[in-house]
N, C-alpha and C positions, 0 to 999 in steps of 0.2 A: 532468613525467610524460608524455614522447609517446605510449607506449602506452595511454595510461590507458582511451581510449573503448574499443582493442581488447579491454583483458582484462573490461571491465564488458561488451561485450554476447559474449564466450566464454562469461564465467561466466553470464552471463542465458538464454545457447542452451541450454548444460550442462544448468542447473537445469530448465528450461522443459522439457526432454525427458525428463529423469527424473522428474518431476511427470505430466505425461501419460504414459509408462512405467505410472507407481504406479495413475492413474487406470484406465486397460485392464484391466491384472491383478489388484488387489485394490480395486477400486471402494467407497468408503462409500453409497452413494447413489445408485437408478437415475436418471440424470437422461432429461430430457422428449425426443422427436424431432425437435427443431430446430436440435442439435448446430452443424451445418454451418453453419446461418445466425448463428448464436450468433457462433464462432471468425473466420467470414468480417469481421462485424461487430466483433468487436474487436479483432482485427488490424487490419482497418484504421485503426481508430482510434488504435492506439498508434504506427502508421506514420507519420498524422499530427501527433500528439503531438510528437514526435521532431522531425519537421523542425520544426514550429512554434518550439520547445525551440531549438533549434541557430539558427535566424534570429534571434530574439529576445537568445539569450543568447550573445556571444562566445566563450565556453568556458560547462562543466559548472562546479558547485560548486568541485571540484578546481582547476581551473583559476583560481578564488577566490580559495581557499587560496593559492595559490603569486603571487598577485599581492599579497598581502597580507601576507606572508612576504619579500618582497623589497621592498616599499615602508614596512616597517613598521609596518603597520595592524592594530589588533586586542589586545585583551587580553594575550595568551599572546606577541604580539610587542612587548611593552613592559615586559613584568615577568620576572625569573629566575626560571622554573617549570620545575619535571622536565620533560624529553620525555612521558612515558609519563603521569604528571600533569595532561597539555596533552591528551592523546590519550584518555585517561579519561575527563575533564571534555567532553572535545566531544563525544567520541561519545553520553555520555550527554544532553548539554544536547540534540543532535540528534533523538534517540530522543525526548524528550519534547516535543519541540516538534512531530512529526510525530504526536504523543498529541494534544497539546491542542491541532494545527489540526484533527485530524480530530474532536474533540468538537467543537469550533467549528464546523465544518462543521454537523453536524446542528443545531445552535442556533441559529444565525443564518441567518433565512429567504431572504436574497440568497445565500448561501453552500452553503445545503441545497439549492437551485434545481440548482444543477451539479452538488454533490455526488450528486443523484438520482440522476442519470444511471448512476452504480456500482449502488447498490442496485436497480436495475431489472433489471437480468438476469434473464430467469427463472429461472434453474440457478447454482449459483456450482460454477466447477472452477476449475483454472488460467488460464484465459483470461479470469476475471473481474478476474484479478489486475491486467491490464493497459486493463482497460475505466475510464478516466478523462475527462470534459470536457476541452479543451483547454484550455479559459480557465483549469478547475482546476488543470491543468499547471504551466502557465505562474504564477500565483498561487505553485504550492506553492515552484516553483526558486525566486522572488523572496523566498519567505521561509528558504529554505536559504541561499541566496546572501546574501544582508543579517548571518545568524546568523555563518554565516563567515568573513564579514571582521569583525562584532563580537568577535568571540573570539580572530579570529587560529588559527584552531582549525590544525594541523598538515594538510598536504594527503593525507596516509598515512590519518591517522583520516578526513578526507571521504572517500576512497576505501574504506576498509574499511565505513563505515557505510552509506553509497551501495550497495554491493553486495551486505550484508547485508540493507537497506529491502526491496532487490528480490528475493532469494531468499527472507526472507520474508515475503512477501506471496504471492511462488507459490507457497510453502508450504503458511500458511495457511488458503489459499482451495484447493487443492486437493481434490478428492474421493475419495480414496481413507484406508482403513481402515487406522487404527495400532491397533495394541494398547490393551486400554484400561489395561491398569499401567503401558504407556509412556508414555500420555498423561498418565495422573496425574502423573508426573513433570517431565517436558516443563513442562507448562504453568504449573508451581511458577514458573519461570524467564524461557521464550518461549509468546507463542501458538501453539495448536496449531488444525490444521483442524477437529476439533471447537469450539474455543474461541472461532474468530472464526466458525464458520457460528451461531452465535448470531445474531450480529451481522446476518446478513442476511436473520433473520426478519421475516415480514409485521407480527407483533406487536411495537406500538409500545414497548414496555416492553424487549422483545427487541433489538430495532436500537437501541436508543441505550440501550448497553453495549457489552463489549467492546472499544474503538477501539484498542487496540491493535497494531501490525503485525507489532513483532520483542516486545520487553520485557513481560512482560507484569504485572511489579511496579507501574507506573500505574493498572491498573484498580483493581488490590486494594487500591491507598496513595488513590484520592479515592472508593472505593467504589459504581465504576460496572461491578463486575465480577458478569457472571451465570454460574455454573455449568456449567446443561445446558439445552435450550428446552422450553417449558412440554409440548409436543407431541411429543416425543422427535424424537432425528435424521432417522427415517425419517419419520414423520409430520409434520414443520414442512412449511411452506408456505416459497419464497424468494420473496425482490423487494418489490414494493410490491402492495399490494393492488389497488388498482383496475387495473394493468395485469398481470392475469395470462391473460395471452393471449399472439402471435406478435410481436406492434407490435413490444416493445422488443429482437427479435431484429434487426430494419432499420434499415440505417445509417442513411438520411435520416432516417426518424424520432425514432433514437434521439438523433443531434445535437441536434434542436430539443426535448429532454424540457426545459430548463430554461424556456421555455418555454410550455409546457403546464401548463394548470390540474389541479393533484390534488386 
């Protein structure tokens, strides 16, 4: 798949524009006046992400996939199973494995350490979507990548599920207003930006729920799914409590939050 990087970061542009698009004109939530420092700060950070990503790893996931598929490695390349079969199963195996690294994330206290660094934001729109620790990064492709050649998963399902991960997550985390009957519906299925701004409530009970990014059948199948926040939309608090202030709007700072004592 030579093009594979180009059409994952078109479709990432795409999304990412029509997300902020949504944000401007039908906004759910006034967020705080440190916008600028916010977006300045996590752009950079996914710019770093990326290359970090790319040094590290010879190719993306995809690129996995098709090594694994031609040396015959993997589940799906050892056994006669449907195409579409192979494609089902992986994307789903996918999907929940980026469930319960993110539950893990919050549980294990070396793990919560980077993962803070998301939850900090003061504000969640689109741009929280891509505010990750490197070392997280990097951790996560290692366990995409390992999943992938285990499976043998088809390089078509790593690409479709890759680029669904990331649309929604900017989804998601967006701030702007859907309907609330679409939402009900919606989020039978996928998370909706009501569904995960849960998730990055100050209340500890709040933030670990949710983890969810696309599917949203994991939360309700191990029972870590909450509704609505106890404070309603407009009234919750985001990030972490103790830094709700400018800090985790700056880059230096925000880098070293794993870090820092909470």
């Amino acid at each position: 798949m030579p093009n594979e990087a180009l059409v994952r970061v078109g479709v990432f542009a795409a999304l990412f524009i029509t997300m902020a698009a949504l944000e401007y004109f039908v906004p759910r939530r006034q967020l705080k006046p440190v916008k600028a420092k916010r977006w300045f700060t996590n752009w950079t950070i996914v710019i770093l992400d990326s290359v970090l990503v790319r040094l590290l790893f010879k190719t993306a996931a995809v690129g996995g996939a098709l090594w694994a598929a031609e040396n015959g490695v993997g589940l799906f390349n050892l056994i006669e199973a449907h195409y579409w079969l192979a494609f089902a199963v992986s994307f789903l195996a996918l999907d929940f494995t980026v469930w319960f690294s993110h539950l893990l994330s919050h549980k294990v206290p070396l793990f919560w350490r980077f993962h803070r660094m998301h939850h900090a934001d003061v504000d969640i729109d689109v741009s929280t979507a891509i505010r990750f620790h490197p070392v997280e990064i990097i951790a996560s492709m290692a366990v995409k990548y390992a999943l992938v050649l285990a499976l043998g998963a088809p390089a078509a399902a790593v690409l479709v599920f890759e680029i669904v991960l990331n649309g929604g997550a900017m989804f998601n985390h967006a701030n702007f207003r859907l309907p609330l009957w679409l939402d009900r519906w919606l989020r039978l299925v996928i998370v909706t930006p009501d569904m995960h701004r849960v998730h990055h409530s100050v209340i500890r009970d709040e933030h670990d729920s949710n983890y969810g990014f696309n599917l949203s059948i994991w939360d309700r199948m191990f029972s870590t799914y909450v509704a609505q926040p106890e404070k309603g939309h407009d009234g919750m608090e985001i990030g972490l409590k103790p830094w709700q202030d400018e800090r985790p709007t700056l880059l230096g700072w925000t880098l070293m939050i794993p870090f820092r004592k909470l």
